[in-house]
N, CA, C, O and CB atoms as a CASP TS submission, in Angstrom:
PFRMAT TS
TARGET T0000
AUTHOR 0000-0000-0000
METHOD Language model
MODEL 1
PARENT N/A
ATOM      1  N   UNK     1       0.842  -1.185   0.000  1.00  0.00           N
ATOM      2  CA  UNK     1       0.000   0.000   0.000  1.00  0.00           C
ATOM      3  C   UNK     1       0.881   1.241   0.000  1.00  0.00           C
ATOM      4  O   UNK     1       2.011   1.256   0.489  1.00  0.00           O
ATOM      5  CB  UNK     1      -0.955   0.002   1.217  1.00  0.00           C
ATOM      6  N   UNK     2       0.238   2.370  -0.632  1.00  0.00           N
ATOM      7  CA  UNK     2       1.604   3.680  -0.664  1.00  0.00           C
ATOM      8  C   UNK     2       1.493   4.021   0.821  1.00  0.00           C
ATOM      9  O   UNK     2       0.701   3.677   1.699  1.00  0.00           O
ATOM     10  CB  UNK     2       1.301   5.420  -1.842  1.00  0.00           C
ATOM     11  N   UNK     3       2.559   4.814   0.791  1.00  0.00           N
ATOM     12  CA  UNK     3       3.061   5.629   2.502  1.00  0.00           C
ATOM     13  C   UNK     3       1.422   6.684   2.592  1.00  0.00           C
ATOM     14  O   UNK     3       0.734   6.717   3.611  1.00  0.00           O
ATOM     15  CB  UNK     3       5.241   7.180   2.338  1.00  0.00           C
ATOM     16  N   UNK     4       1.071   7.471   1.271  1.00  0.00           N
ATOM     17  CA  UNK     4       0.280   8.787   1.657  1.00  0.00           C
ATOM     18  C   UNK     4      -1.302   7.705   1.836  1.00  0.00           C
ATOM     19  O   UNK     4      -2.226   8.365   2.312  1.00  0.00           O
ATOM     20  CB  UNK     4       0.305  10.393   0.067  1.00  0.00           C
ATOM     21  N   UNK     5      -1.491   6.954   1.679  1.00  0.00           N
ATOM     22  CA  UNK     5      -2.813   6.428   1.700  1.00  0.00           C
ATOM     23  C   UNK     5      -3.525   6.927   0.252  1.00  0.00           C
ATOM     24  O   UNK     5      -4.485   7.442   0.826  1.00  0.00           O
ATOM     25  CB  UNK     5      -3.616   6.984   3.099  1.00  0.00           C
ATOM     26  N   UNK     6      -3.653   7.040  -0.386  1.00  0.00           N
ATOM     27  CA  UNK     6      -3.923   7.251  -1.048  1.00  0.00           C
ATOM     28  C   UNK     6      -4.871   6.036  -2.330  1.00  0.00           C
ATOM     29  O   UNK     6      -4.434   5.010  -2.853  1.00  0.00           O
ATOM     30  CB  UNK     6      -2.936   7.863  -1.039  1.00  0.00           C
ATOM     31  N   UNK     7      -6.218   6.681  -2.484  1.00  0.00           N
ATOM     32  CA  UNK     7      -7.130   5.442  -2.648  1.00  0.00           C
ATOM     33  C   UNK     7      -6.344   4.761  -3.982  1.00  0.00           C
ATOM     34  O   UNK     7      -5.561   5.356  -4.723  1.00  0.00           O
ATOM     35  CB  UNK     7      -8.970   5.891  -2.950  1.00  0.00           C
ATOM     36  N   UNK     8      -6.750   3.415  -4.079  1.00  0.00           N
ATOM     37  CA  UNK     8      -6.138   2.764  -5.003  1.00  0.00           C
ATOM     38  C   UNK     8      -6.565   3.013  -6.663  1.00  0.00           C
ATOM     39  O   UNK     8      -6.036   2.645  -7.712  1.00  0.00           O
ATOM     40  CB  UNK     8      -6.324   1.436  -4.557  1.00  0.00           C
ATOM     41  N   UNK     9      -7.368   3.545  -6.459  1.00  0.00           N
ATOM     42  CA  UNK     9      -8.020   4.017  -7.815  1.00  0.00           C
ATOM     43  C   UNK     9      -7.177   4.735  -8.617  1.00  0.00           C
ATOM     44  O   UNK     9      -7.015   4.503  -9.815  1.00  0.00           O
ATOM     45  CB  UNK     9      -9.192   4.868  -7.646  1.00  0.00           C
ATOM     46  N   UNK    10      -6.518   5.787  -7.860  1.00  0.00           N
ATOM     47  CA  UNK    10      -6.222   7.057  -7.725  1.00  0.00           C
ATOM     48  C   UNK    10      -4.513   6.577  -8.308  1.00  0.00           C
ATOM     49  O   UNK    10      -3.977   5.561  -7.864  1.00  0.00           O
ATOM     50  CB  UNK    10      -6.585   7.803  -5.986  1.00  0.00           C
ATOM     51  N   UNK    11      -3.871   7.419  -9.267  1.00  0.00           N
ATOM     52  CA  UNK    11      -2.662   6.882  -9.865  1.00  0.00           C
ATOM     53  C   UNK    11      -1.199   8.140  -8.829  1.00  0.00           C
ATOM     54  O   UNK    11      -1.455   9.233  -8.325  1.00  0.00           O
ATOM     55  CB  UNK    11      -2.882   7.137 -12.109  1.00  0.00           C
ATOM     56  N   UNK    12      -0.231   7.644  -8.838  1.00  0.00           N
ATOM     57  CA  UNK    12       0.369   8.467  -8.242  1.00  0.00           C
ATOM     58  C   UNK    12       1.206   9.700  -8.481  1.00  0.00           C
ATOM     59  O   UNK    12       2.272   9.427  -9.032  1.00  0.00           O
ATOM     60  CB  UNK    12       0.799   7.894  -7.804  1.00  0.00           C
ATOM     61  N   UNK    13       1.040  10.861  -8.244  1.00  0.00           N
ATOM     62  CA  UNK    13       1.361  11.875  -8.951  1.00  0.00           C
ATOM     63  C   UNK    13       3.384  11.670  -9.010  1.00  0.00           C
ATOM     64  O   UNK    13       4.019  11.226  -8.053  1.00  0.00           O
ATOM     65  CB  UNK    13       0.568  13.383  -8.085  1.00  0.00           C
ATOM     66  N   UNK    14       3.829  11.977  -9.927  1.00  0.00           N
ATOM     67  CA  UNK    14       4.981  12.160 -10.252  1.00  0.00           C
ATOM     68  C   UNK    14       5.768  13.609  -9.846  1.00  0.00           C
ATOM     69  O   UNK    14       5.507  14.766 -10.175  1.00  0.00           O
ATOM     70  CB  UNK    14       4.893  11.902 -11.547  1.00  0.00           C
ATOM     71  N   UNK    15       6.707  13.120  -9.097  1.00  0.00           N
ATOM     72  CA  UNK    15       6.951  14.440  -8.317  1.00  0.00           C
ATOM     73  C   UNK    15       8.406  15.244  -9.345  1.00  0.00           C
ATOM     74  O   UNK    15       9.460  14.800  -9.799  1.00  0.00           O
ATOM     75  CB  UNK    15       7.458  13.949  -6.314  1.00  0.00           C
ATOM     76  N   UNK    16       7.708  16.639  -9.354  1.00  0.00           N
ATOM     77  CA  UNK    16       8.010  17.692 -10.438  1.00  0.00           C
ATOM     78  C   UNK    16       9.267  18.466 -10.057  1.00  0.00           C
ATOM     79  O   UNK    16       9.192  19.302  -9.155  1.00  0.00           O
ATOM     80  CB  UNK    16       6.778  18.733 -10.625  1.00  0.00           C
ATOM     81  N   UNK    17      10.091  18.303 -10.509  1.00  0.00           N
ATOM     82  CA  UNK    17      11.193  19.499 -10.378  1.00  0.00           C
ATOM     83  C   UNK    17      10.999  21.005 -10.083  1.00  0.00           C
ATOM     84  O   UNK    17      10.196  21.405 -10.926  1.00  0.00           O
ATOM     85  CB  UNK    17      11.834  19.567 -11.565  1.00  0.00           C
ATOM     86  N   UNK    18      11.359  22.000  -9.291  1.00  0.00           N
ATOM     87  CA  UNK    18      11.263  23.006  -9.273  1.00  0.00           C
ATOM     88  C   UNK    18      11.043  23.471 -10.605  1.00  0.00           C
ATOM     89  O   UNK    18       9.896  23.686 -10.998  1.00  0.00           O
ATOM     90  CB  UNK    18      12.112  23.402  -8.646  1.00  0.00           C
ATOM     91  N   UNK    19      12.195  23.671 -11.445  1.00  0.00           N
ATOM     92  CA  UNK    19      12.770  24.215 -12.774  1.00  0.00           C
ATOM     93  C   UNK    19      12.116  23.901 -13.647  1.00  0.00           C
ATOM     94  O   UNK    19      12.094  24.591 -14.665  1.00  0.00           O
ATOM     95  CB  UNK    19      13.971  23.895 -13.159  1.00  0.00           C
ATOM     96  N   UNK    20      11.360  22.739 -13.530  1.00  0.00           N
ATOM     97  CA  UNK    20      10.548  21.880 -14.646  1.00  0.00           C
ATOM     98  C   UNK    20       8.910  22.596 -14.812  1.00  0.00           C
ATOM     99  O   UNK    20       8.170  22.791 -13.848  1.00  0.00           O
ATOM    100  CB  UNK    20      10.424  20.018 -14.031  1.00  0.00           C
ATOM    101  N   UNK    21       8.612  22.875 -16.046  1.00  0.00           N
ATOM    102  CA  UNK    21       7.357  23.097 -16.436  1.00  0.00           C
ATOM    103  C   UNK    21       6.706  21.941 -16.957  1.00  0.00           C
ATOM    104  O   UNK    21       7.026  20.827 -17.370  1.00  0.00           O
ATOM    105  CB  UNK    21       7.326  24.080 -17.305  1.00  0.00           C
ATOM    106  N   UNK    22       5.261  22.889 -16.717  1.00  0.00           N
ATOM    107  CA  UNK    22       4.256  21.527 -17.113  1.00  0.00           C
ATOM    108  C   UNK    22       4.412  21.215 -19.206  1.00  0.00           C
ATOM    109  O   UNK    22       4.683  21.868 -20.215  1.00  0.00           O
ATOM    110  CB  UNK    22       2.011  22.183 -16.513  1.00  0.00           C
ATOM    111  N   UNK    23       4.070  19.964 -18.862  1.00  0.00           N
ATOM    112  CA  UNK    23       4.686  19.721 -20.399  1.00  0.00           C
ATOM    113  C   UNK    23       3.374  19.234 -21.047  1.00  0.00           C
ATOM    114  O   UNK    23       3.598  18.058 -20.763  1.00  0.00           O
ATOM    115  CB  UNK    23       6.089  18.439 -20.563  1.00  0.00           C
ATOM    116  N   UNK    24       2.297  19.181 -21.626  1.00  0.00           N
ATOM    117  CA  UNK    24       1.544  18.146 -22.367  1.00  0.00           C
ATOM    118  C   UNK    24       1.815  17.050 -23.027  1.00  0.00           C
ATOM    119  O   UNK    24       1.985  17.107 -24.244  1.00  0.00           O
ATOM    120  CB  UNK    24       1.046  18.557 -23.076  1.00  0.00           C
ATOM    121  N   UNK    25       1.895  15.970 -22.402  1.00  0.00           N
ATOM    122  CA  UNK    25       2.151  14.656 -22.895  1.00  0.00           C
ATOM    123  C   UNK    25       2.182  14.303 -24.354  1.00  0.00           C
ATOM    124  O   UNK    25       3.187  13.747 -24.797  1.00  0.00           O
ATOM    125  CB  UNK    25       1.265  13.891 -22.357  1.00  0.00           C
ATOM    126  N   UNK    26       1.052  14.608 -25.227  1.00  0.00           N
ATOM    127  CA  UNK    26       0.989  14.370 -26.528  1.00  0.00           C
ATOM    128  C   UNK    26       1.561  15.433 -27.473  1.00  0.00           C
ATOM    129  O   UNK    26       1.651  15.356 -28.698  1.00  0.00           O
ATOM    130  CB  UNK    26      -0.294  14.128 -26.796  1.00  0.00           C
ATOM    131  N   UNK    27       1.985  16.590 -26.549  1.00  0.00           N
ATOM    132  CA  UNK    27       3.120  17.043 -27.418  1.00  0.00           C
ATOM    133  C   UNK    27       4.396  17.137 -27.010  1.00  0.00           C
ATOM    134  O   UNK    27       5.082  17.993 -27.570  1.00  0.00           O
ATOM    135  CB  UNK    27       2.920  18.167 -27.858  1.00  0.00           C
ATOM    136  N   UNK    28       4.869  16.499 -26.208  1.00  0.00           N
ATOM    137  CA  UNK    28       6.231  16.069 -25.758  1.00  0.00           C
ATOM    138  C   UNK    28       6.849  15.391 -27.133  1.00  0.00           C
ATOM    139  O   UNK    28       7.961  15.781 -27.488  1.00  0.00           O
ATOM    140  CB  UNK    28       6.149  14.937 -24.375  1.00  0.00           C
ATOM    141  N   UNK    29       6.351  14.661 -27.705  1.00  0.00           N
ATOM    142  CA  UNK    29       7.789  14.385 -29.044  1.00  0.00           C
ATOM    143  C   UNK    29       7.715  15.228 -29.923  1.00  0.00           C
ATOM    144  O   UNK    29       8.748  15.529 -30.521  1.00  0.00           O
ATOM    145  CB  UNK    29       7.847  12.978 -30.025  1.00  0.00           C
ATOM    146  N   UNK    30       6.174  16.006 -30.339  1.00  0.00           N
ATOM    147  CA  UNK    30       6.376  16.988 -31.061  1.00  0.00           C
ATOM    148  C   UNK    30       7.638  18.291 -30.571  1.00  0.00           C
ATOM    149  O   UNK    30       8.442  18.860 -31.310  1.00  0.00           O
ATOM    150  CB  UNK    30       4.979  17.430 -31.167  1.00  0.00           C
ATOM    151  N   UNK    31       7.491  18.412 -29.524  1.00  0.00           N
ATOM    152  CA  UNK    31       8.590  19.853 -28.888  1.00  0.00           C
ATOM    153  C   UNK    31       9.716  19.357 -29.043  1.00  0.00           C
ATOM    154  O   UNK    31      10.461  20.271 -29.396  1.00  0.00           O
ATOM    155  CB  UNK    31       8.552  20.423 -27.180  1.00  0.00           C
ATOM    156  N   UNK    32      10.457  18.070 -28.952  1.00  0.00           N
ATOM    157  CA  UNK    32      11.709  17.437 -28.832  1.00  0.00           C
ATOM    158  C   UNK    32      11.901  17.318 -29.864  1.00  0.00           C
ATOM    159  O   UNK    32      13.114  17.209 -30.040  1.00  0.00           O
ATOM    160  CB  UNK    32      11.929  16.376 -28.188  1.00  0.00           C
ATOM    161  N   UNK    33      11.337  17.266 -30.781  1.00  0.00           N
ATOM    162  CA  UNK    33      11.677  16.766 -32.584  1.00  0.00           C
ATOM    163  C   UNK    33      11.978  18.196 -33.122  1.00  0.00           C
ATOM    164  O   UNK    33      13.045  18.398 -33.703  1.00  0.00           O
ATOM    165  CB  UNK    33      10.050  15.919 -33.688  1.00  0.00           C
ATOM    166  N   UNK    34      10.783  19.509 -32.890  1.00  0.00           N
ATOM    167  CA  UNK    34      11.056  20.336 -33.672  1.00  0.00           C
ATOM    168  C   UNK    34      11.868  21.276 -32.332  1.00  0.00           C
ATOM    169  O   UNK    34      13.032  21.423 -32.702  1.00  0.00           O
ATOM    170  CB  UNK    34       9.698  20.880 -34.598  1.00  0.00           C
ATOM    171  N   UNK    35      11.735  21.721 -31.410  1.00  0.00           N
ATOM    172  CA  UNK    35      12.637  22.223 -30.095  1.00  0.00           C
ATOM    173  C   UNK    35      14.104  21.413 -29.682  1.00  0.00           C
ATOM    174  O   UNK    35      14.809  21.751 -28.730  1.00  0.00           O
ATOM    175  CB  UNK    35      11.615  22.039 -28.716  1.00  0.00           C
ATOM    176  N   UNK    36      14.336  20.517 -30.412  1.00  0.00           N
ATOM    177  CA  UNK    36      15.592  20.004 -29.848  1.00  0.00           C
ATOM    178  C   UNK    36      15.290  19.379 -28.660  1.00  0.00           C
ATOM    179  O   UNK    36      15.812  18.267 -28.739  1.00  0.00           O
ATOM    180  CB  UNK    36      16.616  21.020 -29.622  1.00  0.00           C
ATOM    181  N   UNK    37      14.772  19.484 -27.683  1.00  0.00           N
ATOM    182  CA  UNK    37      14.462  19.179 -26.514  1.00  0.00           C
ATOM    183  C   UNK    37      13.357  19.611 -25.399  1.00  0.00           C
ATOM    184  O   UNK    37      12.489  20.324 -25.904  1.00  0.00           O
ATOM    185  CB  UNK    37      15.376  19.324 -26.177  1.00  0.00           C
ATOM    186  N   UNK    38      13.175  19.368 -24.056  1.00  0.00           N
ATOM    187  CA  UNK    38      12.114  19.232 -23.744  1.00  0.00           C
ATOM    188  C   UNK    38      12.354  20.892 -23.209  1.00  0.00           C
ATOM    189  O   UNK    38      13.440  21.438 -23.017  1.00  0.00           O
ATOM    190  CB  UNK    38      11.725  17.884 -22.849  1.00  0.00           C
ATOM    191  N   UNK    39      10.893  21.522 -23.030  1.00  0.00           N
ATOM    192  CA  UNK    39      10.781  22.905 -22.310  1.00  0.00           C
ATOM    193  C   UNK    39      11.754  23.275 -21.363  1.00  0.00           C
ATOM    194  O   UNK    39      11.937  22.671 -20.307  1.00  0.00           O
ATOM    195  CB  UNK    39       9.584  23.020 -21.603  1.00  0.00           C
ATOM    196  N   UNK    40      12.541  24.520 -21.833  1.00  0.00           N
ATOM    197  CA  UNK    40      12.696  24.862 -20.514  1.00  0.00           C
ATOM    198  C   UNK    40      12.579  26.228 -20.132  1.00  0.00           C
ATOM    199  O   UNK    40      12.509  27.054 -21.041  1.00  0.00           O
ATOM    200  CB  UNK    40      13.821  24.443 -20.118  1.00  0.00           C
ATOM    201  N   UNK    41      12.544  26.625 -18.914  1.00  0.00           N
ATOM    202  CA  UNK    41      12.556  27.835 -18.340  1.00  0.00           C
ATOM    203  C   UNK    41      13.402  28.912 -18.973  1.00  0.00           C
ATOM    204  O   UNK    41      14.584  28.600 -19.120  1.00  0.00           O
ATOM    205  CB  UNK    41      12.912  27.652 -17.082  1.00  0.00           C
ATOM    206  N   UNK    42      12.999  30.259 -19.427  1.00  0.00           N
ATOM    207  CA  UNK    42      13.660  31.264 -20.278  1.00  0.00           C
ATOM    208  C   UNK    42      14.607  32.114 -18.941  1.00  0.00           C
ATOM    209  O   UNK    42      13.965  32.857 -18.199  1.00  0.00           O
ATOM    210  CB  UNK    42      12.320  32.360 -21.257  1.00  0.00           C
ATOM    211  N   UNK    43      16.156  31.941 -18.710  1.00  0.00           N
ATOM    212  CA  UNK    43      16.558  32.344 -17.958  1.00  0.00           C
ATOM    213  C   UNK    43      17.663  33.470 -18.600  1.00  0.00           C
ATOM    214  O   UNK    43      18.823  33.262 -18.954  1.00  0.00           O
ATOM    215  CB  UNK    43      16.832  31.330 -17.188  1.00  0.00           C
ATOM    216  N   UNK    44      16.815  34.848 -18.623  1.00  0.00           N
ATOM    217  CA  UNK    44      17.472  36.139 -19.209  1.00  0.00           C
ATOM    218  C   UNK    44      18.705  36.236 -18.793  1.00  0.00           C
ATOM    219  O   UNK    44      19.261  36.735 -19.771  1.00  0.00           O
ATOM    220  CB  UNK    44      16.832  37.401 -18.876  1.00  0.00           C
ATOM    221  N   UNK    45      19.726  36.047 -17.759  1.00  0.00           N
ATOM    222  CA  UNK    45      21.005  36.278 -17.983  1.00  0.00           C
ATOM    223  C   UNK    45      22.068  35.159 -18.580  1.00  0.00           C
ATOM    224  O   UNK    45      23.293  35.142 -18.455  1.00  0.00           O
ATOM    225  CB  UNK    45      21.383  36.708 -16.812  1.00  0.00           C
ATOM    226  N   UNK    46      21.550  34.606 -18.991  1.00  0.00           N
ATOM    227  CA  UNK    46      22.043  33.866 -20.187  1.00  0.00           C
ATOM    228  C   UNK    46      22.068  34.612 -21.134  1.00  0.00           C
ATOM    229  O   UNK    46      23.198  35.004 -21.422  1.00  0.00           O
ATOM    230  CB  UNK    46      21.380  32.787 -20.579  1.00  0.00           C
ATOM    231  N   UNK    47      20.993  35.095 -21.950  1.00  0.00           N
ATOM    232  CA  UNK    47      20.676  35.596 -22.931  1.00  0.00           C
ATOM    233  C   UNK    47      21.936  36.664 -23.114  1.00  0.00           C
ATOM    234  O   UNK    47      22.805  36.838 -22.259  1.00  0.00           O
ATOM    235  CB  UNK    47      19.258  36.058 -22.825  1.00  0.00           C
ATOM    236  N   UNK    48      21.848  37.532 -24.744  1.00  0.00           N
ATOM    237  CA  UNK    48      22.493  38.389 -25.243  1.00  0.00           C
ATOM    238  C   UNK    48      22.236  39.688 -24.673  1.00  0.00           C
ATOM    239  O   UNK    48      21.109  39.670 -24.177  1.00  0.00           O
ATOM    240  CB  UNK    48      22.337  38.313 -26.451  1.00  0.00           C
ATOM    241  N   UNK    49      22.856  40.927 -24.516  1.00  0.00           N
ATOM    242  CA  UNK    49      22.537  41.585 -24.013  1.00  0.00           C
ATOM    243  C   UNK    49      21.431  42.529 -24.660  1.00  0.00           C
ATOM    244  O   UNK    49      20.701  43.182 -23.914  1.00  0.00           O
ATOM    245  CB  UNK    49      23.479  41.893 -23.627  1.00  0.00           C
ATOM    246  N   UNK    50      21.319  42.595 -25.870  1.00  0.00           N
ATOM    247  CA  UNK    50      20.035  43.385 -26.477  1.00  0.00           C
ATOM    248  C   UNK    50      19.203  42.623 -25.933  1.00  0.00           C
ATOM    249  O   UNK    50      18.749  43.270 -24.989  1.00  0.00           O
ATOM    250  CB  UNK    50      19.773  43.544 -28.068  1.00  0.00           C
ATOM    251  N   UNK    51      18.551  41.254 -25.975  1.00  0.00           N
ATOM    252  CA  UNK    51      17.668  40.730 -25.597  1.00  0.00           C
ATOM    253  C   UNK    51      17.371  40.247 -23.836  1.00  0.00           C
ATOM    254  O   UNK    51      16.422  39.643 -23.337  1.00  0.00           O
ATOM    255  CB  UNK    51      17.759  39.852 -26.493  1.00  0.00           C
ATOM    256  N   UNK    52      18.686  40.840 -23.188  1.00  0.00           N
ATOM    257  CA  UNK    52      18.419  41.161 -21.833  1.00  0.00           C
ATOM    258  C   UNK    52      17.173  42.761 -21.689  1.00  0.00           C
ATOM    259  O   UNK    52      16.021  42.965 -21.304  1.00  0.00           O
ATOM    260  CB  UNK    52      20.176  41.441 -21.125  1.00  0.00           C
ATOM    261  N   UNK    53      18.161  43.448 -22.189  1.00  0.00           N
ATOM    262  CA  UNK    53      17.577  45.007 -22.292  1.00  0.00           C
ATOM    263  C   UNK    53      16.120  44.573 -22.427  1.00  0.00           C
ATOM    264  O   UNK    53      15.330  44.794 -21.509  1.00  0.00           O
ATOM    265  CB  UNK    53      18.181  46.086 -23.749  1.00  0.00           C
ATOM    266  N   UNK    54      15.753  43.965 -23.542  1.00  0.00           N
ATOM    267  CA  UNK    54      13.913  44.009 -24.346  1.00  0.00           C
ATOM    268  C   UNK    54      13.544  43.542 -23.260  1.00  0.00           C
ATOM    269  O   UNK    54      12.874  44.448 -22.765  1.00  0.00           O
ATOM    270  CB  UNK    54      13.259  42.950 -25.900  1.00  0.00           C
ATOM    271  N   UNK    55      13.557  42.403 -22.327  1.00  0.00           N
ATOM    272  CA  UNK    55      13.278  41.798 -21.411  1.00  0.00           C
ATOM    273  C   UNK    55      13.533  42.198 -20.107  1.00  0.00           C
ATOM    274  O   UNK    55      13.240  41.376 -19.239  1.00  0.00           O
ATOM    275  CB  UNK    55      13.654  40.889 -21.621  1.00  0.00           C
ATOM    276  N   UNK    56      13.902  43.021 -19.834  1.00  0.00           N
ATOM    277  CA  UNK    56      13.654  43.985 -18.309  1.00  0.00           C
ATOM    278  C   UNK    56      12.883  44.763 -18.601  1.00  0.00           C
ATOM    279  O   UNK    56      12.164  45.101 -17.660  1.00  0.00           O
ATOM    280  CB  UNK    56      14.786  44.838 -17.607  1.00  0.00           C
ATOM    281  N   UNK    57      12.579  45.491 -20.033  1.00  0.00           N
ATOM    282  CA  UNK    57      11.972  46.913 -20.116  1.00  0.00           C
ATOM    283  C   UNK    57      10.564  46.486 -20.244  1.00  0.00           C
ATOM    284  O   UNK    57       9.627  47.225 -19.943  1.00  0.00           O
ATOM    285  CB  UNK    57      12.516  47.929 -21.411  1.00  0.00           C
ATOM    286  N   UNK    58      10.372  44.829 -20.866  1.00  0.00           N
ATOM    287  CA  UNK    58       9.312  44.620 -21.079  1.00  0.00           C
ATOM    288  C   UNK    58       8.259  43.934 -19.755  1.00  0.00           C
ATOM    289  O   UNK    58       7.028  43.934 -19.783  1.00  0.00           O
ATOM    290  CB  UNK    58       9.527  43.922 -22.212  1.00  0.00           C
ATOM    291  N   UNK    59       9.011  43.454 -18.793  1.00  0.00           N
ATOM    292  CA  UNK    59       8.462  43.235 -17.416  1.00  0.00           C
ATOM    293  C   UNK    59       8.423  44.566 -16.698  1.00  0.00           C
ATOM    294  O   UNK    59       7.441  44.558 -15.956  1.00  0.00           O
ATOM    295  CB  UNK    59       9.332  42.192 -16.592  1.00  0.00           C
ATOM    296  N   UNK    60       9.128  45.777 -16.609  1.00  0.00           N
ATOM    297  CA  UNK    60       9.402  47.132 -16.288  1.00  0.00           C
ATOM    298  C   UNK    60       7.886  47.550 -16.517  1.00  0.00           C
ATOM    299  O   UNK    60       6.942  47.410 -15.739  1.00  0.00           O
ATOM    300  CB  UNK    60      10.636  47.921 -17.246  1.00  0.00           C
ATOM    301  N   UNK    61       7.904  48.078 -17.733  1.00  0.00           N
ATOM    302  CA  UNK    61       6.458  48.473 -18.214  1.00  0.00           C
ATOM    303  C   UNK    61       5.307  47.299 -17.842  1.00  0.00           C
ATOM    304  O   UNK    61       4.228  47.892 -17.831  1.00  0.00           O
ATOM    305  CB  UNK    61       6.503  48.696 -19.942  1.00  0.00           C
ATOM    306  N   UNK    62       5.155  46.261 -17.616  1.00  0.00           N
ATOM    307  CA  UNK    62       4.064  45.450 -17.226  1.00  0.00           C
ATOM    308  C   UNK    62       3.976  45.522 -15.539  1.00  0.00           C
ATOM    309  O   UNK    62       2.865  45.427 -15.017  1.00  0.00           O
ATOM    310  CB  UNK    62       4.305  43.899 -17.829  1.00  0.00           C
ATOM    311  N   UNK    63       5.111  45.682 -14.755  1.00  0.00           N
ATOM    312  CA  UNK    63       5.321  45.974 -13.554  1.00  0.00           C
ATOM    313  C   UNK    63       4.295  47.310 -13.217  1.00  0.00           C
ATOM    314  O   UNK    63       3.297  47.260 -12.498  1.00  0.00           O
ATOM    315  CB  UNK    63       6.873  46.176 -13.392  1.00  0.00           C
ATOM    316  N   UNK    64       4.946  48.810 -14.109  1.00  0.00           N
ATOM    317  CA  UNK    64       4.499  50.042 -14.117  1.00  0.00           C
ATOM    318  C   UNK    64       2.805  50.135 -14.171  1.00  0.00           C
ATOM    319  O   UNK    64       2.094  50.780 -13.399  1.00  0.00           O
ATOM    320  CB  UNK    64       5.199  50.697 -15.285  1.00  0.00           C
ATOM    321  N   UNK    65       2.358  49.263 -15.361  1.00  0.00           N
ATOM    322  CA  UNK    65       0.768  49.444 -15.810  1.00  0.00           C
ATOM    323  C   UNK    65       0.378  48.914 -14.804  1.00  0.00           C
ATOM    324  O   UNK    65      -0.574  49.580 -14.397  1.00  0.00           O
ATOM    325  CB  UNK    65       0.107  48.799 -17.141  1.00  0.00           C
ATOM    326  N   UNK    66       0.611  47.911 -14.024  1.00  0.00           N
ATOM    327  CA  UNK    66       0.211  46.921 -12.623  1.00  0.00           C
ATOM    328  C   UNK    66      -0.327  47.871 -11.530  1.00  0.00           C
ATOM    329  O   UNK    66      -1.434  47.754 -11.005  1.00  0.00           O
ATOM    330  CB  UNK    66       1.681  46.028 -11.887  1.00  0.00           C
ATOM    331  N   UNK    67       0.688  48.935 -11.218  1.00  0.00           N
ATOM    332  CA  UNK    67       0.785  49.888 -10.143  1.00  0.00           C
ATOM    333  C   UNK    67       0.154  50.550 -10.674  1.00  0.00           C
ATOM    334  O   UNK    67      -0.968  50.587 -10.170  1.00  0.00           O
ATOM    335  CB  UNK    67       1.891  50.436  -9.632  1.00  0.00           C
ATOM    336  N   UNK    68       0.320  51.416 -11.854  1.00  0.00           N
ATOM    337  CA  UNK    68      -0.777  52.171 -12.348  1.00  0.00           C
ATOM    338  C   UNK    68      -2.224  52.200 -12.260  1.00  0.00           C
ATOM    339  O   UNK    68      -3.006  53.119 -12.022  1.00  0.00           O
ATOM    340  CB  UNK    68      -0.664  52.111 -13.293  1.00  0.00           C
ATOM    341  N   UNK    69      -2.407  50.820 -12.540  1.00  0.00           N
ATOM    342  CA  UNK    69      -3.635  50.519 -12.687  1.00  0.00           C
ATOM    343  C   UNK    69      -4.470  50.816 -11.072  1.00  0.00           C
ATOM    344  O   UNK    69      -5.610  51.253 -10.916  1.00  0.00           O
ATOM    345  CB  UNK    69      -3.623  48.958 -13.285  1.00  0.00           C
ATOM    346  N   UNK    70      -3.613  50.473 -10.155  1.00  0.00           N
ATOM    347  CA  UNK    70      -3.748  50.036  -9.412  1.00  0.00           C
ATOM    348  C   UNK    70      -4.043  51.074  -8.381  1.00  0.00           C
ATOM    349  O   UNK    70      -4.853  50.951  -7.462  1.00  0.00           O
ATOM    350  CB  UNK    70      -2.952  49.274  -9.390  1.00  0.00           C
ATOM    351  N   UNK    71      -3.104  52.371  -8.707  1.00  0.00           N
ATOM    352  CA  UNK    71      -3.302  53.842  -8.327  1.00  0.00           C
ATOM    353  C   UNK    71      -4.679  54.452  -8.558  1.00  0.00           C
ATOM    354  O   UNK    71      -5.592  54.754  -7.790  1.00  0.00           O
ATOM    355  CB  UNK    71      -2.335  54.680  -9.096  1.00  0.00           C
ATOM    356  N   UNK    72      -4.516  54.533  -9.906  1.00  0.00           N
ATOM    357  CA  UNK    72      -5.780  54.969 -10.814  1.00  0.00           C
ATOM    358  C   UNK    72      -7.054  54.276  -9.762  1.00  0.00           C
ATOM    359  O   UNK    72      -7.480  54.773  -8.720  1.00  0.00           O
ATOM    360  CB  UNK    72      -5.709  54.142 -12.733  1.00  0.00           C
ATOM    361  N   UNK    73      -7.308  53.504 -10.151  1.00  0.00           N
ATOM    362  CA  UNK    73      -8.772  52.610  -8.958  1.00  0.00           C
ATOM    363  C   UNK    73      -8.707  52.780  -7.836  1.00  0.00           C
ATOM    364  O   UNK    73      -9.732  52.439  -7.246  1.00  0.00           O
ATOM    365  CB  UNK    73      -8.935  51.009  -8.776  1.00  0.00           C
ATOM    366  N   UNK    74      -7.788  53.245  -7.116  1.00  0.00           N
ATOM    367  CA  UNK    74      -7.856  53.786  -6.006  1.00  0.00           C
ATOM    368  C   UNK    74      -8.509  54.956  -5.664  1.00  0.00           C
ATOM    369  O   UNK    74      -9.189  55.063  -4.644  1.00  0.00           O
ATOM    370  CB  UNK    74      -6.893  53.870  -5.719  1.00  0.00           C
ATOM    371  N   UNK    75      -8.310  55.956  -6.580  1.00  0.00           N
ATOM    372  CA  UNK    75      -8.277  57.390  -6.537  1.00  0.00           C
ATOM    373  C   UNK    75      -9.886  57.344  -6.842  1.00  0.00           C
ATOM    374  O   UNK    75     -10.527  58.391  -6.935  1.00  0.00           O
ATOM    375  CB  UNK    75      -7.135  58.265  -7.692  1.00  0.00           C
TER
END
């Protein structure tokens, strides 16, 4: 019987990596065939530095409209 009790019906969840995103099963060979490999997390300081820049300015401004918004409905 498992440790969590868990009814037998019931299949056991597969435990997920931090780093790891959810993947859809039936397109897992599609992403690996045409992606090279399986999903992963977009980690900007890797990246080039123009495409660092686009990518701070573009969470920056989504950050800004957030608060904005957020001011504005207040008032």
């Amino acid at each position: 019987m498992n440790e969590r009790h868990i009814h037998e019906s019931l299949e056991n969840r597969r435990h997920v990596e931090k780093n790891e995103g959810y993947q859809d099963p039936q397109l897992t060979s599609i992403q690996q065939a045409e992606g090279g490999g399986p999903i992963k997390k977009v980690n900007l300081t890797d990246m080039p530095l123009p495409l660092r820049i686009f990518g701070y300015t573009v969470k920056t401004i989504l950050i800004l409209m957030v608060v904005g918004t957020i001011i504005v409905s207040l008032k």
